[in-house]
Every structure is written in C-alpha cells, then in structure tokens.
MOPAC internal coordinates of N, CA, C and O (Angstrom, degrees):
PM7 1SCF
backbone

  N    0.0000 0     0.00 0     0.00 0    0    0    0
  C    1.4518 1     0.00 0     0.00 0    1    0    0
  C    1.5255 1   108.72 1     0.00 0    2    1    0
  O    1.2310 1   118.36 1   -34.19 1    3    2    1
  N    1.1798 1   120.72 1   145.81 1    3    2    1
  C    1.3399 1   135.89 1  -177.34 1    5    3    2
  C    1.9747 1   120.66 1   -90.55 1    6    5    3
  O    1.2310 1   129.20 1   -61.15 1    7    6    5
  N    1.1845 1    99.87 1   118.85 1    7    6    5
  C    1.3043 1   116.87 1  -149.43 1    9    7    6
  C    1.4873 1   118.80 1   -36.96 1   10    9    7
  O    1.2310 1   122.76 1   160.43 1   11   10    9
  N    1.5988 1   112.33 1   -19.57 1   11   10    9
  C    1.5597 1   135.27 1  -159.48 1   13   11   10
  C    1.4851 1    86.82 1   -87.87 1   14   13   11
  O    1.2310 1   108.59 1   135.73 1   15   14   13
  N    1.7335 1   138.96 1   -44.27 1   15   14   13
  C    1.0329 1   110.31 1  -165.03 1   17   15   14
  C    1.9426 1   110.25 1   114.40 1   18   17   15
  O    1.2310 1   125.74 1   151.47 1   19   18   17
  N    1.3554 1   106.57 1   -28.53 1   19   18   17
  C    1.2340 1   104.40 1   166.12 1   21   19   18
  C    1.2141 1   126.47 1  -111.07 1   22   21   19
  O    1.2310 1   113.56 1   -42.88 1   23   22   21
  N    1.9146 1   129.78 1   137.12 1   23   22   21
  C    1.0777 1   115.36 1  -104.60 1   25   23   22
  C    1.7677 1    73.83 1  -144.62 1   26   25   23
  O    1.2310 1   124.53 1   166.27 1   27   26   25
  N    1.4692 1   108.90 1   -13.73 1   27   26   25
  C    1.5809 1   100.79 1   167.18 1   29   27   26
  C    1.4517 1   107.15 1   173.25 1   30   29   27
  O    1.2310 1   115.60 1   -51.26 1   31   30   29
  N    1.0699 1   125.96 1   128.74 1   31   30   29
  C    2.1531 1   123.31 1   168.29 1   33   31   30
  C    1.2887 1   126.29 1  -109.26 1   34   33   31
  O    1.2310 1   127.78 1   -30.08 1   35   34   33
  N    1.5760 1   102.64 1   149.92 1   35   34   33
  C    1.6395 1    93.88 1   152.43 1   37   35   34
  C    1.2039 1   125.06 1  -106.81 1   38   37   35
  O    1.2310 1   114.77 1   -13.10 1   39   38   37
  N    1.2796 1   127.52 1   166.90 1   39   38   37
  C    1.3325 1   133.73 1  -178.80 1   41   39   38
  C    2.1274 1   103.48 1  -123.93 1   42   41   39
  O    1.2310 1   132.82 1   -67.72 1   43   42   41
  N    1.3242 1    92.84 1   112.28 1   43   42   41
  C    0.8097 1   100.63 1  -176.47 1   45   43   42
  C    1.8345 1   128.98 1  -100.82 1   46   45   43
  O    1.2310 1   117.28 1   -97.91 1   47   46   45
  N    1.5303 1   122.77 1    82.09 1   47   46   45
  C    0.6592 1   164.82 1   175.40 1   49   47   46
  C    1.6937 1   131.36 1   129.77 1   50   49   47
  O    1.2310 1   112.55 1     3.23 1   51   50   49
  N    1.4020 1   131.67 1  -176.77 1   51   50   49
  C    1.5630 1   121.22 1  -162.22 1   53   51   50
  C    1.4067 1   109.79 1  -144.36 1   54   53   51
  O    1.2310 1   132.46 1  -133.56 1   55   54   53
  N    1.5254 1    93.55 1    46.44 1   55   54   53
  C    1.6135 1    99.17 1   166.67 1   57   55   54
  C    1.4538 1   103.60 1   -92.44 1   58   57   55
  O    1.2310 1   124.67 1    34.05 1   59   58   57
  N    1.7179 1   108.64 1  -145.95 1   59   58   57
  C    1.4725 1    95.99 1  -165.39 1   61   59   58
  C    1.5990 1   111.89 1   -86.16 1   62   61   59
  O    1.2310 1   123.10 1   146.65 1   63   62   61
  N    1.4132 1   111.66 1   -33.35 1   63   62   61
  C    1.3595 1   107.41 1   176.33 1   65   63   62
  C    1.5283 1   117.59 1   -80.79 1   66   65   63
  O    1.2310 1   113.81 1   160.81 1   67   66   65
  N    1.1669 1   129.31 1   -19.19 1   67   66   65
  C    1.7557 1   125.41 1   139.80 1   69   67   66
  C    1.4999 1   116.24 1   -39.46 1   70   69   67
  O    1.2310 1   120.83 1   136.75 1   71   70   69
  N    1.2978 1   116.02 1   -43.25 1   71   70   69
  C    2.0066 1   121.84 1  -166.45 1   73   71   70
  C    1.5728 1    80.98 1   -72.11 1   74   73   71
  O    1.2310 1   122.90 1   116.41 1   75   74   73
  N    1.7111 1   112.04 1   -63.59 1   75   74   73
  C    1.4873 1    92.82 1  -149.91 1   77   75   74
  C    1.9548 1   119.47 1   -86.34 1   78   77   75
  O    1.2310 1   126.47 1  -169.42 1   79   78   77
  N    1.4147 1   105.17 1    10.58 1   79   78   77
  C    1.1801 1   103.97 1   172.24 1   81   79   78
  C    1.5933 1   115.66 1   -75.17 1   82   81   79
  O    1.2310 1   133.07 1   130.07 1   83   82   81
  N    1.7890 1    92.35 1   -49.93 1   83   82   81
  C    1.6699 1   103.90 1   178.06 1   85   83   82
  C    1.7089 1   105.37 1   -52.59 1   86   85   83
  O    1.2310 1   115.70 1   133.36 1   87   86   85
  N    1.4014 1   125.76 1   -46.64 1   87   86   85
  C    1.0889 1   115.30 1   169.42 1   89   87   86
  C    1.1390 1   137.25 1   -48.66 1   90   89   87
  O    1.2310 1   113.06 1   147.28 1   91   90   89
  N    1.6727 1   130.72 1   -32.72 1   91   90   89
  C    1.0050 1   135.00 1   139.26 1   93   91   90
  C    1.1304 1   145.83 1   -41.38 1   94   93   91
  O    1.2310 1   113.45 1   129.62 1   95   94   93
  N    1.3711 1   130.00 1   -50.38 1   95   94   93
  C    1.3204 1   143.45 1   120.16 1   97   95   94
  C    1.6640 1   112.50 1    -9.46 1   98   97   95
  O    1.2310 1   121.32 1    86.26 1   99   98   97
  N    1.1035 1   115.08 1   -93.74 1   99   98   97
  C    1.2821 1    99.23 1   164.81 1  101   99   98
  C    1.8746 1   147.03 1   -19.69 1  102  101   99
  O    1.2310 1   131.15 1   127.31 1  103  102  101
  N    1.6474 1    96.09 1   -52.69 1  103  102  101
  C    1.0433 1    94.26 1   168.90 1  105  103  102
  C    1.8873 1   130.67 1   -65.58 1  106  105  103
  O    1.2310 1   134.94 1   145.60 1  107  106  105
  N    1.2472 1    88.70 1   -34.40 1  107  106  105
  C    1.6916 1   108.41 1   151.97 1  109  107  106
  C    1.6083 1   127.18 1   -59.09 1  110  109  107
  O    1.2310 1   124.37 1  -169.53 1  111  110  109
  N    1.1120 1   109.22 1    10.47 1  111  110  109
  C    1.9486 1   128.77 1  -165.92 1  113  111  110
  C    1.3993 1    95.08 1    28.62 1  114  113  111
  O    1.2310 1   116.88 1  -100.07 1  115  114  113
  N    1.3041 1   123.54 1    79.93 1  115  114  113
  C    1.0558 1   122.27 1   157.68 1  117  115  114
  C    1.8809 1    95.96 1  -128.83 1  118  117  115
  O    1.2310 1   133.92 1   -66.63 1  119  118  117
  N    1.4694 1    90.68 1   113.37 1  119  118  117
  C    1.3474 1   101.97 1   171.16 1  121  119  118
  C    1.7185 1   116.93 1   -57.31 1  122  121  119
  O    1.2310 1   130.33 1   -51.73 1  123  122  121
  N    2.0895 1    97.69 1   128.27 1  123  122  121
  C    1.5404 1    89.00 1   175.27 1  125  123  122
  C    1.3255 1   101.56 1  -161.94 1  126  125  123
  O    1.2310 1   130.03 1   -12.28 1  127  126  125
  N    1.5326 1    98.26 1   167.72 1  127  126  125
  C    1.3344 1    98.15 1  -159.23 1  129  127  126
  C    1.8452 1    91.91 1  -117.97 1  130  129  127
  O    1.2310 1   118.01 1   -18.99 1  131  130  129
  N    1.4027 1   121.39 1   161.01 1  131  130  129
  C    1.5271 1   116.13 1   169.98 1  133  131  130
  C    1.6510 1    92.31 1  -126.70 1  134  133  131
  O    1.2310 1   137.16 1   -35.82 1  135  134  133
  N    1.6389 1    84.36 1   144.18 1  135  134  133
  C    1.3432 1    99.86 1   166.43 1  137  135  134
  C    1.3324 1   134.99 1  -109.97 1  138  137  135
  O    1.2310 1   113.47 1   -43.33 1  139  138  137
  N    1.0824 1   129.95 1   136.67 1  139  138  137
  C    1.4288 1   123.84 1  -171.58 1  141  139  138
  C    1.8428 1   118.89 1  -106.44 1  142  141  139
  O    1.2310 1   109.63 1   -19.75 1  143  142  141
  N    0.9889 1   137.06 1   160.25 1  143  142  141
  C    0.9939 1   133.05 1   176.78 1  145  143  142
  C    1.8254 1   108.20 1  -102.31 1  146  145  143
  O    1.2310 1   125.47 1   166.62 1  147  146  145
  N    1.0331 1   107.09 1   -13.38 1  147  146  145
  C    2.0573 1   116.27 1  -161.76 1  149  147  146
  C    1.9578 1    84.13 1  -114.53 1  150  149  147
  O    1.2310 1   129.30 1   -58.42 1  151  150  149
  N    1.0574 1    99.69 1   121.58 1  151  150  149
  C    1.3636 1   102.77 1  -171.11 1  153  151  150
  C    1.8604 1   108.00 1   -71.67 1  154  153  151
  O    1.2310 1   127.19 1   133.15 1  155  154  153
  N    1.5557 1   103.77 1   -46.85 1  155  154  153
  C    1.3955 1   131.11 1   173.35 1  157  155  154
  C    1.5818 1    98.58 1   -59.00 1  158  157  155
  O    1.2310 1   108.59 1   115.97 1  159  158  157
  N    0.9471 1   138.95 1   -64.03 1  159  158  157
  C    1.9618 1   116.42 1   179.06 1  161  159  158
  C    1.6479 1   109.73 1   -60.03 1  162  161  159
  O    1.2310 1   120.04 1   145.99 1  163  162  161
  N    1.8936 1   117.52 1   -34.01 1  163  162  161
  C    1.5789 1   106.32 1   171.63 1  165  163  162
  C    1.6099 1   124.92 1   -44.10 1  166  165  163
  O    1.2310 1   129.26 1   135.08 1  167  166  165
  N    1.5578 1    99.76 1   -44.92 1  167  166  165
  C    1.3847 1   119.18 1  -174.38 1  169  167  166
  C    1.9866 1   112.48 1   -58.01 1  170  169  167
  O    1.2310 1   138.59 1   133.74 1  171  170  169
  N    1.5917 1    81.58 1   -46.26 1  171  170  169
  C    1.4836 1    94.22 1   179.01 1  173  171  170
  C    1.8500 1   119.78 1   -64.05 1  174  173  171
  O    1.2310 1   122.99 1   131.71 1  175  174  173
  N    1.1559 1   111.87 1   -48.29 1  175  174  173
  C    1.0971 1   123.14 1   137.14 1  177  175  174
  C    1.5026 1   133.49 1    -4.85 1  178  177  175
  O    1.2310 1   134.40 1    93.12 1  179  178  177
  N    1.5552 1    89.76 1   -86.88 1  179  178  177
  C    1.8180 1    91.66 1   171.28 1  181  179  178
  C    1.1889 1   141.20 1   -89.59 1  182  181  179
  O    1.2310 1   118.88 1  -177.87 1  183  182  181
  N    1.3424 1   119.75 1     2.13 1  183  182  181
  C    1.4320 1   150.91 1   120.95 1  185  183  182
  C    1.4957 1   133.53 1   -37.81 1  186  185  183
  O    1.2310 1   118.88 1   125.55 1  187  186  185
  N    1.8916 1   119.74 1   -54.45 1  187  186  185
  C    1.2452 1    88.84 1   165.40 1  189  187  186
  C    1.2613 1   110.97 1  -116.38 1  190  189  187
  O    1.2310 1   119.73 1  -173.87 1  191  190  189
  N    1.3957 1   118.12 1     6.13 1  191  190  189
  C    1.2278 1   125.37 1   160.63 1  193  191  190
  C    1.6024 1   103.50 1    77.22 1  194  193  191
  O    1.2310 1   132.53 1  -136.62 1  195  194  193
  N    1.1281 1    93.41 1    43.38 1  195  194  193
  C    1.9503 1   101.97 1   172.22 1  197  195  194
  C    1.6065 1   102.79 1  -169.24 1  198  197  195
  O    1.2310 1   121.18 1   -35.75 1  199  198  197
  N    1.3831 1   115.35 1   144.25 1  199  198  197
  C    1.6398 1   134.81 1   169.62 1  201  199  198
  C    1.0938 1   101.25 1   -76.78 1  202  201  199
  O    1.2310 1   113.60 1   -88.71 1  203  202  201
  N    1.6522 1   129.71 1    91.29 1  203  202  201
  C    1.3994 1   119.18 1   177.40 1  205  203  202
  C    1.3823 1   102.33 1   -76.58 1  206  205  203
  O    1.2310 1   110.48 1   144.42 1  207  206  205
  N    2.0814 1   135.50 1   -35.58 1  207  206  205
  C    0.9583 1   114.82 1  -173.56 1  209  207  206
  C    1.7651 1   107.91 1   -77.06 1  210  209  207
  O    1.2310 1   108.63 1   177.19 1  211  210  209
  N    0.8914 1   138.87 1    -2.81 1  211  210  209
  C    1.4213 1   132.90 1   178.20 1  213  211  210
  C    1.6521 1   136.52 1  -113.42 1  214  213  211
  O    1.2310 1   129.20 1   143.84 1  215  214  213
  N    1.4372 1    99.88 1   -36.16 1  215  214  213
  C    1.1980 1   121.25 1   176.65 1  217  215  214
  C    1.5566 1   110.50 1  -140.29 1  218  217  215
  O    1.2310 1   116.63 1  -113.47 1  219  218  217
  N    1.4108 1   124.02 1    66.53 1  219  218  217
  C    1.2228 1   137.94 1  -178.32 1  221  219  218
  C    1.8223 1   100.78 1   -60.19 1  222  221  219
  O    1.2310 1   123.28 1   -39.24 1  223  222  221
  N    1.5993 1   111.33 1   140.76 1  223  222  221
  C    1.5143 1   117.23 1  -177.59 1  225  223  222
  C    1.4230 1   106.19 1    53.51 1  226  225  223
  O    1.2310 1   113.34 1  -136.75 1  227  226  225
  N    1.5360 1   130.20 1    43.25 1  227  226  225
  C    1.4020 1   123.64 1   161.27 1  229  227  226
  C    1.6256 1   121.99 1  -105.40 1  230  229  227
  O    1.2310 1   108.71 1  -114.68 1  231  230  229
  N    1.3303 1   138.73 1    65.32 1  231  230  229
  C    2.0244 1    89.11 1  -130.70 1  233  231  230
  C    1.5659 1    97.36 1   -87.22 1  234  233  231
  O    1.2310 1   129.21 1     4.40 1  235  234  233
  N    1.3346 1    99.86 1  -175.60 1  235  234  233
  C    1.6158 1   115.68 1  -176.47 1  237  235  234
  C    1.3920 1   112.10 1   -88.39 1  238  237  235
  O    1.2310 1   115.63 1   -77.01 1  239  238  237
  N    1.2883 1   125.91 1   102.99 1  239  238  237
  C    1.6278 1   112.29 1   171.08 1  241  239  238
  C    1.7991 1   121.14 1   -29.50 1  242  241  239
  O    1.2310 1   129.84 1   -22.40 1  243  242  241
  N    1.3638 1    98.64 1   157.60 1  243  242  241
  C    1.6890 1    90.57 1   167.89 1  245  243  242
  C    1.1797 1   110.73 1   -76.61 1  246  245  243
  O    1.2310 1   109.70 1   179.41 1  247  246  245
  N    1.3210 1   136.92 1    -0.59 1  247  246  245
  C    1.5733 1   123.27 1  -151.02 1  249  247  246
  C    1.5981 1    88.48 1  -111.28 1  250  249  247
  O    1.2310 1   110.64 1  -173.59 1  251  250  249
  N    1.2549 1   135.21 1     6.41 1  251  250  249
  C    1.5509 1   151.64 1   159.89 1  253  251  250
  C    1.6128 1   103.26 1   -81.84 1  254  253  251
  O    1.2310 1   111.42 1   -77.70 1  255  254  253
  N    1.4831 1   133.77 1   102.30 1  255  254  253
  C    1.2407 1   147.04 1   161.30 1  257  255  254
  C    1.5842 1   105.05 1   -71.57 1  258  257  255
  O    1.2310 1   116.06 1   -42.61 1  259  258  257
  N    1.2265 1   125.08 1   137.39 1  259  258  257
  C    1.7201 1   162.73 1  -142.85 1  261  259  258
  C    1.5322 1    90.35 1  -150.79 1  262  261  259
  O    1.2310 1   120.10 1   180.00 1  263  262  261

C-alpha cells in the first residue's frame, strides 16, 4: 500500500486536465483509470496512448487504464 493512503482513482473525463491529473496520480503509483464519455477518443486513447487533442507528445503510461 502506498504511503498517502489512496489505494486507487478515477478520473473522470479525458480532456487535458483529466490526462494530466491521471498522470499525476500515476506518477505517484496510484493506480487509475480515466474515463471518457466519447467512446471514439477512449479508444484513441488506449491505442495510441497519447491526447493528441490536448496534450500532444505526452504519452500515457500503460499502468493508466482507458
């Protein structure tokens, strides 16, 4: 378990401050998942594993669930 106490999140939507929160989170190993509402940007998402409309050249770790 991770020292902070939180044990996993969601991020609920996958614009840019959704990408870069979950990223944060992440970098903190806090397992998380983002959610999208547009099924077609989720896909895009977990496929190329980067926000080209928001955060172009960022990518998304794998350990970030789409």
């Amino acid at each position: 378990m991770v020292e902070h106490g939180v044990t996993r999140a969601r991020v609920i939507g996958d614009g840019g401050w959704g990408t870069a929160l979950a990223l944060d989170l992440a970098k903190n190993q806090i397992p998380v998942t983002i959610w999208s509402a547009f099924p077609a940007h989720a896909r895009e998402l977990s496929q190329t594993r980067e926000n080209k409309r928001f955060l172009p050249g960022i990518r998304i770790p794998d350990e970030i669930v789409v």
